[in-house]
N, C-alpha and C positions, 0 to 999 in steps of 0.2 A: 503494500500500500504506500500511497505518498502520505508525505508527512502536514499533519495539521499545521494549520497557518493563522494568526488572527488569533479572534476572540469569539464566543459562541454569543451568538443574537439569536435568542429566542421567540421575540415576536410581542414579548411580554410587555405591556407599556407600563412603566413605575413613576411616571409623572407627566409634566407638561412644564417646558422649560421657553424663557422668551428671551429674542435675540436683543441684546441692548448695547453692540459696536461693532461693523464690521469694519476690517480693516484691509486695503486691495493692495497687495502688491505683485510686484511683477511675475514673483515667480508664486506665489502662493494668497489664498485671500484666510485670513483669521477673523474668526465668528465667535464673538464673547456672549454669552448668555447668563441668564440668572436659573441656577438650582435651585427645586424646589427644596424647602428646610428639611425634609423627611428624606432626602436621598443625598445633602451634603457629605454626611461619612461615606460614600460610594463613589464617591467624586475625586480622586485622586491623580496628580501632576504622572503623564507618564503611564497611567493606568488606559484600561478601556473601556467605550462608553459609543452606544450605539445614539444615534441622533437621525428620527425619520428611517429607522429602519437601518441605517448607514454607520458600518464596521468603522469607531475613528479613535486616534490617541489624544486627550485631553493632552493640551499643553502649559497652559496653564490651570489652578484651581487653589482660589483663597474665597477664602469662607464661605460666603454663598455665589461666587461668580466663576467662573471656568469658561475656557478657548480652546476650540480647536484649528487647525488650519488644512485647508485643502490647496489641492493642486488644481492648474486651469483643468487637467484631464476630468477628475471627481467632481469640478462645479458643471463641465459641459453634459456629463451621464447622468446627473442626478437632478431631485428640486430645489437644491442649492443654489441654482443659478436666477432663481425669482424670488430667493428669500432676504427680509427688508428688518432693519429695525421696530423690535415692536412682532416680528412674529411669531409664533407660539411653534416649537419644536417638540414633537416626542422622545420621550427620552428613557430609556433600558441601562441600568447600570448591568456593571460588571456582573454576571450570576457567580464566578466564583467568589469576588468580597463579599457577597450577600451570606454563601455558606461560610465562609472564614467570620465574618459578625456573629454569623448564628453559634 
């Protein structure tokens, strides 16, 4: 078999997160959002974190705000490319930090 890659996105939504900065640059666009309170201890720098269904690495995450950043390729495939300040993101933490909390 080939080797697992990623993080596992279940499908499960664990809150509703809204965009409050994007920021465009050449080679990548960063998307700051606000966590909901109930899912901040899941929220960790480096860690993974599905957003719209979409497998991504948090870049940043202090206290309740966290960012990720994508590539022109991820914003042209995905609905990243019509998303604005102010919009409301689904958001799946990590399932394994959920069983490591538990």
């Amino acid at each position: 078999g080939d080797r697992l890659e990623g993080h596992f996105v279940l499908g499960h939504i664990d809150g509703v997160a809204t965009i409050t900065k994007i920021e465009k640059k050449p080679k990548e666009v960063k998307f700051w959002f606000k966590v909901p309170k109930k899912l901040v201890k899941y929220v960790v720098k480096k860690g993974s974190i599905a957003l719209d269904g979409i497998s991504l690495t948090v870049v940043d995450a202090k206290k309740d705000i966290a960012s990720v950043c994508l590539i022109p390729q991820t914003i042209k495939v995905t609905n990243f490319k019509s998303k604005n300040v102010g919009d409301k993101l689904n958001i799946e933490t990590d399932i394994l930090g959920k069983y490591i909390k538990k």
